[in-house]
Each structure stands twice: as structure tokens, then as C-alpha cells.
KOLZA-569082 format. One record per residue (C-alpha): residue number from 1; x, y, z; residue in one letter. Coordinates in steps of 0.02 Angstrom, whole numbers, plus 50000, padded with zeros to 5 digits. Last residue first. Layout:
REM residues N
<pos: NUM, east: X, north: Y, up: Z, code: a>
...
This chain:
REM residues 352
<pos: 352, east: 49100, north: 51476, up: 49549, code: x>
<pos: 351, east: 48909, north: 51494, up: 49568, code: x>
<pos: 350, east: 48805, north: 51371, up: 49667, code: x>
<pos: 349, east: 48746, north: 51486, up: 49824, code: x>
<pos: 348, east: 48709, north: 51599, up: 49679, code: x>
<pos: 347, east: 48596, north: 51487, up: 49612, code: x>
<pos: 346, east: 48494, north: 51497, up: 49732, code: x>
<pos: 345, east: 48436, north: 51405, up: 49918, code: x>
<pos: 344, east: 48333, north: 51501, up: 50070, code: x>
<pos: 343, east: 48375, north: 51345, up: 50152, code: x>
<pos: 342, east: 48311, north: 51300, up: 50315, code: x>
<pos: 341, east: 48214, north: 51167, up: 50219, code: x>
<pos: 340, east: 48344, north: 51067, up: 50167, code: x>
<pos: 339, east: 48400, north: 51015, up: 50339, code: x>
<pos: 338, east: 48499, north: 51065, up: 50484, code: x>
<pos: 337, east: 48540, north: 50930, up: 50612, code: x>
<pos: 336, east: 48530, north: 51002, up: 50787, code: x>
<pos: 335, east: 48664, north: 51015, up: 50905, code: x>
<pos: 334, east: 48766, north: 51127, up: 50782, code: x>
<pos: 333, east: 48957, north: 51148, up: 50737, code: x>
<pos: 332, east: 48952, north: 51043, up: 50628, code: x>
<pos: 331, east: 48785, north: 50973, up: 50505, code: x>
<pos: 330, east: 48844, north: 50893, up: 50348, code: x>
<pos: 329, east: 48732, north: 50947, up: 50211, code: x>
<pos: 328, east: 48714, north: 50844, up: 50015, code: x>
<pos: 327, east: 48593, north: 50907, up: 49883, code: x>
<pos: 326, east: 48532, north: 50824, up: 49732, code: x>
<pos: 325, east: 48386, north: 50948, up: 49634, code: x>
<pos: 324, east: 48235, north: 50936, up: 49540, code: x>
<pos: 323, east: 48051, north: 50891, up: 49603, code: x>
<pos: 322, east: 47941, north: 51066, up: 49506, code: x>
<pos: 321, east: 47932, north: 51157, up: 49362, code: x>
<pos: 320, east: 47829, north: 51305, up: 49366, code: x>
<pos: 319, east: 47755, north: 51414, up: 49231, code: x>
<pos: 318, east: 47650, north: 51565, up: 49287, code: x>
<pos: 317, east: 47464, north: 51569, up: 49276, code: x>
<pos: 316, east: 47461, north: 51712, up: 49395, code: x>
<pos: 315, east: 47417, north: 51606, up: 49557, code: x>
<pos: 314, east: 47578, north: 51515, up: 49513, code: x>
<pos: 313, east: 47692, north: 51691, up: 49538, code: x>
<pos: 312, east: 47608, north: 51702, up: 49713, code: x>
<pos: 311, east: 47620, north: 51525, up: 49768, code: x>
<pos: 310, east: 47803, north: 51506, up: 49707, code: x>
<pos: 309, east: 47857, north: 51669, up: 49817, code: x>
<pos: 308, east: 47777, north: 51599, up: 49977, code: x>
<pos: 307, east: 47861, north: 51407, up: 49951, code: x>
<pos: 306, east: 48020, north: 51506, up: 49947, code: x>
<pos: 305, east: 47988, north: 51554, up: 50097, code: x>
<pos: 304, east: 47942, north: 51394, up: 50180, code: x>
<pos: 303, east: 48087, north: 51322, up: 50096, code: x>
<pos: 302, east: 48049, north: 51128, up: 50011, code: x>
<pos: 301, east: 48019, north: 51223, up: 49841, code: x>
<pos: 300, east: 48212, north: 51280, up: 49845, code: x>
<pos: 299, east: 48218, north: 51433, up: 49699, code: x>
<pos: 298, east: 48282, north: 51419, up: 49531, code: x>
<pos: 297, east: 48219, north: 51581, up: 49417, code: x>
<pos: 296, east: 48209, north: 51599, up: 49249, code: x>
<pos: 295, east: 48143, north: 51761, up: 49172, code: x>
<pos: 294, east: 48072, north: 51743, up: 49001, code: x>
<pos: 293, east: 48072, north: 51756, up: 48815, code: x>
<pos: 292, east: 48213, north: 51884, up: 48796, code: x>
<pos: 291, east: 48213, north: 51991, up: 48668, code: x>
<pos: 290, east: 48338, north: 52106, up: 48729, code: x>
<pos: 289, east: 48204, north: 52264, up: 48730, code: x>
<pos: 288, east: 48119, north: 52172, up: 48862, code: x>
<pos: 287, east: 48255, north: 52173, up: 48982, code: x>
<pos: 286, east: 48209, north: 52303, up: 49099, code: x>
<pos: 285, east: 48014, north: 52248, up: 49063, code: x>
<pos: 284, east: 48044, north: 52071, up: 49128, code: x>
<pos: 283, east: 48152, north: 52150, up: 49286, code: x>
<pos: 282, east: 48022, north: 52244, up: 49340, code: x>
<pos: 281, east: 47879, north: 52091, up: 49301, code: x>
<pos: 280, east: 48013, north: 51990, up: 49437, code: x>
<pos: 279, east: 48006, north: 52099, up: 49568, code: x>
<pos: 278, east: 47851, north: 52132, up: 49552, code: x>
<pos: 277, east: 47785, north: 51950, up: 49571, code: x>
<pos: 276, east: 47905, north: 51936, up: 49718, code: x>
<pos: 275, east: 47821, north: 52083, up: 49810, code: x>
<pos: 274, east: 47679, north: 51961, up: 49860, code: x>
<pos: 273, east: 47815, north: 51859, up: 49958, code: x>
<pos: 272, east: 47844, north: 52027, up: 50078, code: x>
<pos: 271, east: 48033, north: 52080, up: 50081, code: x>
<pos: 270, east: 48069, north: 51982, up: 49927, code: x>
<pos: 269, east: 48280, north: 51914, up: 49904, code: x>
<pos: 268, east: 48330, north: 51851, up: 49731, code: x>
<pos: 267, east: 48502, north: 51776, up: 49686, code: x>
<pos: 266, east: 48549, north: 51700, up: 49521, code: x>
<pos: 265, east: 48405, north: 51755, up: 49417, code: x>
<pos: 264, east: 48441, north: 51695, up: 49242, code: x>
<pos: 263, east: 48372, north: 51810, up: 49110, code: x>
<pos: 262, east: 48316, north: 51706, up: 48967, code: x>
<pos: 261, east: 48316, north: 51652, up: 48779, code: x>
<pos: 260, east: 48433, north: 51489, up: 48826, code: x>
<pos: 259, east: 48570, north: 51547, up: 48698, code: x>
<pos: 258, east: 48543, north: 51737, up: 48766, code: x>
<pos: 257, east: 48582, north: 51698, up: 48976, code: x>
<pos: 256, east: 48579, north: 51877, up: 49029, code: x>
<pos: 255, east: 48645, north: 51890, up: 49201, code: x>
<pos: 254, east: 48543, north: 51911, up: 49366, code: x>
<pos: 253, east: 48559, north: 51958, up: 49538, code: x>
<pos: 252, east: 48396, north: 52045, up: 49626, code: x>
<pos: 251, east: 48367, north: 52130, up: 49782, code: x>
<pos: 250, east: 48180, north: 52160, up: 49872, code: x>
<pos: 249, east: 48075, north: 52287, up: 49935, code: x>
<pos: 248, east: 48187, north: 52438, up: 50002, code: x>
<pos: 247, east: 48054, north: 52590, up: 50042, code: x>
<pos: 246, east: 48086, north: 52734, up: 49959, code: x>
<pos: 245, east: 47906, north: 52744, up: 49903, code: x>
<pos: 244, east: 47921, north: 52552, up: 49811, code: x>
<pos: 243, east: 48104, north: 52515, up: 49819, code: x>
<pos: 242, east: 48208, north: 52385, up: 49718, code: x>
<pos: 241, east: 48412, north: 52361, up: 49726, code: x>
<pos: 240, east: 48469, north: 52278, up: 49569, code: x>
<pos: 239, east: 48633, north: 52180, up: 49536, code: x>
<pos: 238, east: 48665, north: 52127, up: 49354, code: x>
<pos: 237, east: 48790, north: 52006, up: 49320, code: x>
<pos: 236, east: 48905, north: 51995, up: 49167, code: x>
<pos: 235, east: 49080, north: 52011, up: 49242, code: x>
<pos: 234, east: 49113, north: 51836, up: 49272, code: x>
<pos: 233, east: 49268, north: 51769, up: 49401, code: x>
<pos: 232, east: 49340, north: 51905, up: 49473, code: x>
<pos: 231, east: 49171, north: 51995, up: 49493, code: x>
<pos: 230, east: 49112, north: 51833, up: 49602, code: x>
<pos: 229, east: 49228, north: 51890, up: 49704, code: x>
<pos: 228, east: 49187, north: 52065, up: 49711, code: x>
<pos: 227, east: 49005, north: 51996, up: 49739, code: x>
<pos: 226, east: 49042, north: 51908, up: 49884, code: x>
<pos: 225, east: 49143, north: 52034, up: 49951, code: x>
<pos: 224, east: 49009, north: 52166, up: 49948, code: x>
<pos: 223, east: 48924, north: 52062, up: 50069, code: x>
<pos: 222, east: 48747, north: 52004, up: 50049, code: x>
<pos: 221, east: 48746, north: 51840, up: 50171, code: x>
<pos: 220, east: 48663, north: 51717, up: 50070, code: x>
<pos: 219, east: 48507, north: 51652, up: 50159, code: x>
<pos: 218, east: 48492, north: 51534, up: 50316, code: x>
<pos: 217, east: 48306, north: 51497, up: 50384, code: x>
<pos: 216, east: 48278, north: 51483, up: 50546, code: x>
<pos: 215, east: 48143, north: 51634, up: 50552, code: x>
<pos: 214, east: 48099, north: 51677, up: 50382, code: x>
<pos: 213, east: 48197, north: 51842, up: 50333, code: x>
<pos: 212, east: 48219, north: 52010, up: 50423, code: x>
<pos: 211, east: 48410, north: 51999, up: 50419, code: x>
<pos: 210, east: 48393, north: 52005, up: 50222, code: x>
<pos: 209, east: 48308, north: 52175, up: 50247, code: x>
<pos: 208, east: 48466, north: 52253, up: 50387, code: x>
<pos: 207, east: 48583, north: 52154, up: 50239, code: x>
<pos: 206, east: 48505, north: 52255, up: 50102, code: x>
<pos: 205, east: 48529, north: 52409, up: 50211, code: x>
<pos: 204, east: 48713, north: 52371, up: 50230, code: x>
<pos: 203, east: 48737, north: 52333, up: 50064, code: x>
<pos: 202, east: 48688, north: 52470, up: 49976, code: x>
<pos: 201, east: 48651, north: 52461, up: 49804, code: x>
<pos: 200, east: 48571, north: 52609, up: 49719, code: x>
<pos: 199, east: 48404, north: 52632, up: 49682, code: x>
<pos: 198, east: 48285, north: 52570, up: 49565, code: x>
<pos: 197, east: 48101, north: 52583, up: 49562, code: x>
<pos: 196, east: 47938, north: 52499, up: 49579, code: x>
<pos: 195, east: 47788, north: 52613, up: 49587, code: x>
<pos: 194, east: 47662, north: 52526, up: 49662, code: x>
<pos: 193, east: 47577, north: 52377, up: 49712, code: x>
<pos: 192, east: 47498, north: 52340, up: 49543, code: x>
<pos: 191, east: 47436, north: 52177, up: 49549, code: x>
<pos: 190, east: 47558, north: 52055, up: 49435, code: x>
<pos: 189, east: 47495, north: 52026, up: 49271, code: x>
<pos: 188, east: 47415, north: 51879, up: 49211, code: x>
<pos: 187, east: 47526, north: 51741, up: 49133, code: x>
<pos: 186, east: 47604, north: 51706, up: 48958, code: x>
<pos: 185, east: 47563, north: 51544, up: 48855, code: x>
<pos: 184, east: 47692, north: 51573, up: 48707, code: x>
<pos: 183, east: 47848, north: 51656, up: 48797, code: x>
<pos: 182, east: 47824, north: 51508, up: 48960, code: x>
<pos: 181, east: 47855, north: 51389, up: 48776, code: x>
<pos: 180, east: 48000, north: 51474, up: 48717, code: x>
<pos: 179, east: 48056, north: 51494, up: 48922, code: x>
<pos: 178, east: 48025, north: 51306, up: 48927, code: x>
<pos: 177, east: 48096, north: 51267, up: 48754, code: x>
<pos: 176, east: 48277, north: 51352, up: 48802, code: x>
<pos: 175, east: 48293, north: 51257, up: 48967, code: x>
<pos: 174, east: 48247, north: 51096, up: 48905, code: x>
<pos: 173, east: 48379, north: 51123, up: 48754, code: x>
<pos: 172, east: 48537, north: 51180, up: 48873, code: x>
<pos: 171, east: 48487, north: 51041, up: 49023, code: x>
<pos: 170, east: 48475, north: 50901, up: 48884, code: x>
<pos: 169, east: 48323, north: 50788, up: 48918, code: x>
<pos: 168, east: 48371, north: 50679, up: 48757, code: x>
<pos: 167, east: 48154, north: 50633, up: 48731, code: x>
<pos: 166, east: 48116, north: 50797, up: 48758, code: x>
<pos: 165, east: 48224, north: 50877, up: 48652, code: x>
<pos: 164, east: 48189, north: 50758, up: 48530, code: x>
<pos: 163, east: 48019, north: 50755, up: 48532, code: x>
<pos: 162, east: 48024, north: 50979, up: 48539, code: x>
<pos: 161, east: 48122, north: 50936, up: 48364, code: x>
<pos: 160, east: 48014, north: 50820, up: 48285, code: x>
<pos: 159, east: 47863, north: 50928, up: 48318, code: x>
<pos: 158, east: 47969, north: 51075, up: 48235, code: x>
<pos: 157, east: 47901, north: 51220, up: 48328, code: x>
<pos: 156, east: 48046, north: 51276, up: 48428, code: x>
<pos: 155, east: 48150, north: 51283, up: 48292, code: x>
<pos: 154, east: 48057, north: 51454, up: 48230, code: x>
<pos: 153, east: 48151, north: 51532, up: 48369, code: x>
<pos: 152, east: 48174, north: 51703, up: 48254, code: x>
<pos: 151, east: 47993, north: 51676, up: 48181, code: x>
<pos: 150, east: 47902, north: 51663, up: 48343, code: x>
<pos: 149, east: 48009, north: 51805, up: 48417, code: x>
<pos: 148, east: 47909, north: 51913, up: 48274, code: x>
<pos: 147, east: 47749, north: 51813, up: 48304, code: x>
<pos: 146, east: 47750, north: 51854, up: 48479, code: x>
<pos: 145, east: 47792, north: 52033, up: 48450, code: x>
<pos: 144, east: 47629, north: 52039, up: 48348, code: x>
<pos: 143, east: 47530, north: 51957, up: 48487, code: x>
<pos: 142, east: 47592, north: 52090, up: 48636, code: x>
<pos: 141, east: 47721, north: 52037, up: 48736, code: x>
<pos: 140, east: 47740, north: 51983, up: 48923, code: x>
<pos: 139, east: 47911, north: 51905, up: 48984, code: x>
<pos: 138, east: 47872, north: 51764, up: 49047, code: x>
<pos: 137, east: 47911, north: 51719, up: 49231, code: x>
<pos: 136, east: 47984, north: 51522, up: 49210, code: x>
<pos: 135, east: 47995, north: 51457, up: 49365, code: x>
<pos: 134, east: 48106, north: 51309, up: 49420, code: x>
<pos: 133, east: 48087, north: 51240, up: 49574, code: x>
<pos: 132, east: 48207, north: 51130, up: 49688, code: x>
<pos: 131, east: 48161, north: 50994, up: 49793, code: x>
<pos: 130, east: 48182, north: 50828, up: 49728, code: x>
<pos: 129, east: 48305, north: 50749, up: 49821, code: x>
<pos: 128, east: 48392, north: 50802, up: 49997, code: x>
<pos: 127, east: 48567, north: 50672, up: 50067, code: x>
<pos: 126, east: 48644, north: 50683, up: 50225, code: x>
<pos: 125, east: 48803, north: 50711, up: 50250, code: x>
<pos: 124, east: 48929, north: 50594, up: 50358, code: x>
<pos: 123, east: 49053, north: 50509, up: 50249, code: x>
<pos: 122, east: 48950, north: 50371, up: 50178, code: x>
<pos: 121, east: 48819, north: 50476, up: 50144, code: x>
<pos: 120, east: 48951, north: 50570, up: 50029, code: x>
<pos: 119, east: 48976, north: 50426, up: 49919, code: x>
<pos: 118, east: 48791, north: 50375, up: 49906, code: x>
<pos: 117, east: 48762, north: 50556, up: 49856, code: x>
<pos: 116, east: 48858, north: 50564, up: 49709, code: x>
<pos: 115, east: 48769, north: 50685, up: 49600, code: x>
<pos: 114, east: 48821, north: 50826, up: 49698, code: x>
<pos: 113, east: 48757, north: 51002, up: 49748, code: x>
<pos: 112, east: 48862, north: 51041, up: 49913, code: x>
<pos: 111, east: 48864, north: 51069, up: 50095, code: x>
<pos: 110, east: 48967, north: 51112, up: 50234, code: x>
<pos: 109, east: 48883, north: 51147, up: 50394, code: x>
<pos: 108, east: 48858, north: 51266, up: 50551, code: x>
<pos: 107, east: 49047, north: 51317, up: 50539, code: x>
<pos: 106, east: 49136, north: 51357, up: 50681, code: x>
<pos: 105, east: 49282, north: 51421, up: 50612, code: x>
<pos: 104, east: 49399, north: 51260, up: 50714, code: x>
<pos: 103, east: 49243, north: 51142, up: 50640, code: x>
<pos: 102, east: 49291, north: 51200, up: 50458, code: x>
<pos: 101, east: 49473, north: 51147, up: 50504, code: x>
<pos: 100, east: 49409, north: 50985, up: 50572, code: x>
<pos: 99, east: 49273, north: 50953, up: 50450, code: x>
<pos: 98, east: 49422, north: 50981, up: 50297, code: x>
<pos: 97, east: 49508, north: 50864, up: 50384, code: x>
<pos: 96, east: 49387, north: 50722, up: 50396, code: x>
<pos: 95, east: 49334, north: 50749, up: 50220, code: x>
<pos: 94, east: 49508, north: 50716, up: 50170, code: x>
<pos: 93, east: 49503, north: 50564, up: 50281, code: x>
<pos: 92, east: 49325, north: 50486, up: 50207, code: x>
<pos: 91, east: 49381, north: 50520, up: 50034, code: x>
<pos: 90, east: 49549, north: 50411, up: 50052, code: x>
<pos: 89, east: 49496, north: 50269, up: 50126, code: x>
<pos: 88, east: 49591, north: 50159, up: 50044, code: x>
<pos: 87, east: 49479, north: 50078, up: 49920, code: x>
<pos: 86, east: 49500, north: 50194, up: 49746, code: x>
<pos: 85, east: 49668, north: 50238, up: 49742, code: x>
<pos: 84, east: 49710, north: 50201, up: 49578, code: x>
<pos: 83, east: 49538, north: 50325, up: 49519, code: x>
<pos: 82, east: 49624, north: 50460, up: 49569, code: x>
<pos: 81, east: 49513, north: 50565, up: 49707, code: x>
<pos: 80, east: 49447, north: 50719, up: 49689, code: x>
<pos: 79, east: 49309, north: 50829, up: 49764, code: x>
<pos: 78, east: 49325, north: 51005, up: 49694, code: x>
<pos: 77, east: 49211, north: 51083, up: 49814, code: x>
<pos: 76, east: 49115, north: 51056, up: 49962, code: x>
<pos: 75, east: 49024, north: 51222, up: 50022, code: x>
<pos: 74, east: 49082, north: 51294, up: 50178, code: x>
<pos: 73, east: 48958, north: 51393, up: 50316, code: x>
<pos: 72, east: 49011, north: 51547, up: 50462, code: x>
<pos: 71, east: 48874, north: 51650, up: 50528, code: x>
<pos: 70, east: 48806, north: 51810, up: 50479, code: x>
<pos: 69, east: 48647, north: 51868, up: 50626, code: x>
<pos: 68, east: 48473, north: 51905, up: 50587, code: x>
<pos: 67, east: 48393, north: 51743, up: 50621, code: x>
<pos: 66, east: 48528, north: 51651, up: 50509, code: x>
<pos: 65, east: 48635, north: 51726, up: 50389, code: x>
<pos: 64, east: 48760, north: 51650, up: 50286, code: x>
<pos: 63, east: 48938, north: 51668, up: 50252, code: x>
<pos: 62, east: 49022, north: 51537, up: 50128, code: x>
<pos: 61, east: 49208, north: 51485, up: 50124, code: x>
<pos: 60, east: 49237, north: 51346, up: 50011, code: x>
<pos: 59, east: 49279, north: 51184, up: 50066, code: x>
<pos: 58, east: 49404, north: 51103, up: 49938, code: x>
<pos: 57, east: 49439, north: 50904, up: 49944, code: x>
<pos: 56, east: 49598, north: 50840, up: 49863, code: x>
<pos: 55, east: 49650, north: 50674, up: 49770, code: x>
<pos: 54, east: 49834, north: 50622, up: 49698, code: x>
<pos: 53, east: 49972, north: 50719, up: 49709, code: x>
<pos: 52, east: 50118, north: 50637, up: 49665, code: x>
<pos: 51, east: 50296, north: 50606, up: 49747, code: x>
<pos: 50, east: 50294, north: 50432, up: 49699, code: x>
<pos: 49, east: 50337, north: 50364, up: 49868, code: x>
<pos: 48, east: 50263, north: 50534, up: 49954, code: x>
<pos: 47, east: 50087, north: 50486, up: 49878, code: x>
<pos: 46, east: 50010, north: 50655, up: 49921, code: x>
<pos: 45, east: 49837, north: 50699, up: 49982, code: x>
<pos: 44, east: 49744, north: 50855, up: 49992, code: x>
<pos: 43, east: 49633, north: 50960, up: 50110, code: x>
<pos: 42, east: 49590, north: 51098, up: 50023, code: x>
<pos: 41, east: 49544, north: 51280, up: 50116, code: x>
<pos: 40, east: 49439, north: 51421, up: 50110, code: x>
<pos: 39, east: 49403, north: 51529, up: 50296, code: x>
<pos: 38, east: 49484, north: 51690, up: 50196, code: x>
<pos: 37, east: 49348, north: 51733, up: 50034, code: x>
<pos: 36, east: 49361, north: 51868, up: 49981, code: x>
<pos: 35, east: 49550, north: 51890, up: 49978, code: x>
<pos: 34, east: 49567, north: 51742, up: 49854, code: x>
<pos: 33, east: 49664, north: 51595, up: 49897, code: x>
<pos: 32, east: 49527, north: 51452, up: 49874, code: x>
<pos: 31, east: 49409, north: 51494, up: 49762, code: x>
<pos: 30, east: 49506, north: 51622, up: 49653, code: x>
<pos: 29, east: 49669, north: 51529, up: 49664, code: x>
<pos: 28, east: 49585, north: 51382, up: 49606, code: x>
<pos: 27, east: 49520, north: 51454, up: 49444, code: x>
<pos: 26, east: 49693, north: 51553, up: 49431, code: x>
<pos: 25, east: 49759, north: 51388, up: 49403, code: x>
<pos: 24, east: 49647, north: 51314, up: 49275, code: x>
<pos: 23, east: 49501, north: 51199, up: 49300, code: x>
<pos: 22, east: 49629, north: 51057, up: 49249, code: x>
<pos: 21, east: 49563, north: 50923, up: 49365, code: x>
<pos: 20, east: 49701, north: 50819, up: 49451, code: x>
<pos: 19, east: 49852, north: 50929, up: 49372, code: x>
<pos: 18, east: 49788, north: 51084, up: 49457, code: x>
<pos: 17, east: 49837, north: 51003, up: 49614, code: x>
<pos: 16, east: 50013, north: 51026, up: 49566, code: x>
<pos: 15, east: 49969, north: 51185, up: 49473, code: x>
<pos: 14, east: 49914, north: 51257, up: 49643, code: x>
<pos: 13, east: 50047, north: 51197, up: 49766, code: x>
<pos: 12, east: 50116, north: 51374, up: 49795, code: x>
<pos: 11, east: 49953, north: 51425, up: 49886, code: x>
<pos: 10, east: 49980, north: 51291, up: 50007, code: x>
<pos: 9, east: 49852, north: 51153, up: 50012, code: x>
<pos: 8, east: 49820, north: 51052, up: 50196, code: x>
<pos: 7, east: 49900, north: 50903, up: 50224, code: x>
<pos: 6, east: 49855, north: 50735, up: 50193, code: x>
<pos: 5, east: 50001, north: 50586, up: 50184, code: x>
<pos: 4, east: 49991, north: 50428, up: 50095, code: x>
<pos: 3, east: 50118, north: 50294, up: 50072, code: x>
<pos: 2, east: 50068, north: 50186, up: 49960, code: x>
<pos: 1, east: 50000, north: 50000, up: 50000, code: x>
């Protein structure tokens, strides 16, 4: 058996670990060793007879908040483990270290999106199917337009081709036919709540409205350093701050997604759940002129809150598609085990 020794990554050990999944160096500098993001770490392992690196675990830092107050998460990243070593126990000890040194920040979890669930049961986490949402808001246009965007996704109404999308299931061409198809059967408008605005983003009022959320639920901690790290890595979103009467109502992250036909909400916070439907018609007409078909928008069914924003765009007609989603959390430095629910999951929680 080799000899096997875990350690924890060094900045200067990038393009060694690099070498087990070629993301790109500056790709793990920018999780890992960025400024932005200080409690991130990889637990790695090294044959020291062959002097080869050969699997690594990444926990990425994460702050959430949770009845008001930012607390300390990781998400489980760039799981590897050469397939020679398959058998020694390998995943179980980097995960092991990466615990203890999340444990030592007292984090409340790490968690991840992951197809391989069984493996990370095995390890500790708990597993959560079937619970993400997908709506599709559509952006509202008047018959002639219809016909116009009609023409220009005129592959959308081949019979053979919807079968085929259908019968493939490919993410890319399910996603474009659903916001084609939300385009087509539209949805009443929202009721007029008032005069929805833009103003400019400040984070520390956000954070006082995110603070108000559902009680025991975690959401994304809005910190400017989030976003300048996310900054590093894709210019193209959108931030919105959203007022009715200078009142703050709700914050919204998208970017244009053009070869789907949508805008992809990444991050999307409501003050009241029947401000959602707002929210959402505000950004519709922002990026009407872009020809989008609709507003996509992935949001955790199994959250209470959540569960508040789906009812109110539903009761408009809206299209909803529902029991998606593998999810792994390891509870820490808790006494009770937190679960999918207490989630205010989106995307953004998911973008690197």
C-alpha cells in the first residue's frame, strides 16, 4: 500500500493540484486563495513514494445569515480522488480534515450540489432529492411581438424537434423550450403595488432586509465581498436594489443567459412574498428590449419562503417546474441537524 500523507494546500501547490482536474490555476486561486473569501481551504493527499498528488477536497468559504445574525458555512468543492486509489479510505480522511478545520471556524455545515450522494452519505452528510423549482416568469408581449420572436426561434416548433428535446432531456435544450414555451402561454399581470424603482446598492441596508427573513432559515449573506469575488470570476451580472416609496422591497442578481432566451436570476431576496411578482415583472420589462422570452428563476420548493414566492407567481398562471435537485449537508458545529428546508437556496449559492 502507498504511502499517503494529507496536508492542507499551500498557495504554491496550485498547478500541482491543478494537474488532478485542469480547472485552470487562477480558477483555484480564486476559490481558494482569494482575499474574499479567507476561511477556504483543500485538504489534499500526496503519495510521498511517487511524489504525486493524487485526490483533494476544497471547502469553500460561505457566510450565511441566520435569524438576523452572519454565521460561518463551507460548500464542498473540487472533490477528487484518482481512480488508483480507489479503496483506501481516502475520501473519508480528506473529508475528515476539511470538517476539522471547518469545525475550528465554527461552521454550522458544509454542503454541496452533487450527484454522488451515496459517496458522501458514507462520509457523514445527509442526502435532499427533489426539491428545487424552476419558474419560468414570461416576459409579456403583445401578439405581433410574439409572432416576430416566433419567427426568430422558429426551431421551437418542429414537432420532431420539441420530441427530441424531450426525449434527450439536455439541460441547454429543456431550458431554452421552457422559456419558448412560458413566451407562448404568458401569465396575468402582477397587481399593481406601486411604483417599483431602482436605487442604488447598499449593502448594509440590504443586509438590515435580508436579516428580516423567515425565522431559521439561512440566506446568502449580501456582502460586497461576495460579489467582488464573484466579479473576478464573470463580469456579466446585474445587481438591482428595488424600492416602492423609498422603501427597500427586494434585491435581485441576474445575468443575461441569450442561447437559453432568458434572464437567469441567480440571487433574489422579497421583503413581503407578494412583492416577488414585482420583482420579477420589473426585471421582465428592463430586459424586454433584449428579446428575451422569460425570466428563469431556481428557487428551493421545500423552503417555507420560497414556498411563499412560488404560490404568488403560480396564482398568475405562471410556469413552474417542480422535484429537481441532489443536495448533500453535513451538520458541525450545531446540536441540531439542519436540513433542506432551512434553506433560502439559489443559484448563487452554486456559482463559481
Amino acid at each position: 500500500m502507498s504511502a499517503l500523507v494529507y496536508k492542507k494546500l499551500k498557495e504554491e501547490e496550485v498547478e500541482a493540484v491543478n494537474s488532478l482536474n485542469d480547472v485552470g490555476v487562477e480558477t483555484w486561486r480564486n476559490e481558494f486563495f482569494s482575499p474574499y473569501k479567507p476561511v477556504s481551504f483543500v485538504i489534499q493527499c500526496t503519495d510521498t513514494e511517487k511524489n504525486e498528488m493524487v485526490g483533494c477536497e476544497g471547502y469553500v468559504d460561505y457566510k450565511l445569515m441566520l435569524n438576523g445574525e452572519m454565521v460561518q458555512t463551507h460548500r464542498s468543492e473540487r472533490t477528487l480522488v484518482n481512480p488508483n486509489y480507489r479503496g483506501q479510505g481516502m475520501f473519508n480522511k480528506l473529508i475528515e480534515g476539511c470538517d476539522e478545520l471547518a469545525i475550528a471556524s465554527h461552521s454550522h455545515m458544509s454542503w454541496g450540489a452533487t450527484a454522488a450522494l451515496k459517496a458522501f452519505e458514507r462520509v457523514g452528510f445527509d442526502k435532499f432529492t427533489g426539491f428545487r423549482n424552476y419558474i419560468f416568469y414570461p416576459v409579456l408581449y403583445s401578439v405581433g411581438e410574439k409572432v416576430g420572436l416566433m419567427f426568430k426561434w422558429s426551431e421551437l416548433l418542429n414537432p420532431f424537434k420539441v420530441w427530441k428535446i424531450r426525449k434527450e432531456g439536455k439541460l441547454k435544450d429543456v431550458r431554452k423550450l421552457l422559456s419558448f414555451l412560458s413566451m407562448l402561454k404568458g401569465a396575468k399581470k402582477p397587481k399593481v403595488i406601486g411604483n417599483v424603482t431602482e436605487v442604488p446598492i447598499d449593502y448594509d441596508e440590504i443586509k438590515k432586509m435580508v436579516a428580516n427573513g423567515g425565522k431559521d432559515e439561512y440566506y446568502l449573506s449580501p456582502e460586497e465581498s461576495l460579489f467582488k469575488w464573484l466579479g473576478e470570476k464573470d463580469k456579466s451580472y446585474t445587481q438591482l436594489g428595488l424600492s416602492i416609496n423609498g422603501e427597500l422591497i427586494g434585491h435581485c442578481i441576474y445575468k443575461a443567459e441569450k442561447e437559453f432566451g432568458h434572464i437567469h436570476v441567480v440571487d433574489i431576496f422579497s421583503k413581503k412574498p407578494e412583492y416577488f411578482p414585482a420583482i420579477l415583472e420589473y426585471v421582465a420589462k428592463k430586459e424586454k428590449g433584449n428579446g428575451m422570452l422569460s425570466i428563469f428563476v431556481p428557487v428551493n420548493g421545500a423552503n417555507p419562503t420560497h414556498a411563499l414566492y412560488i404560490n404568488e407567481v403560480s396564482a398568475l398562471g405562471v410556469m413552474n417546474i417542480q422535484k429537481a435537485g441532489n443536495f448533500v449537508i453535513k451538520t458541525l458545529d450545531r446540536k441540531e441537524k439542519i436540513t433542506i428546508d432551512k434553506l433560502a437556496l439559489t443559484d448563487l449559492w452554486l456559482e463559481l
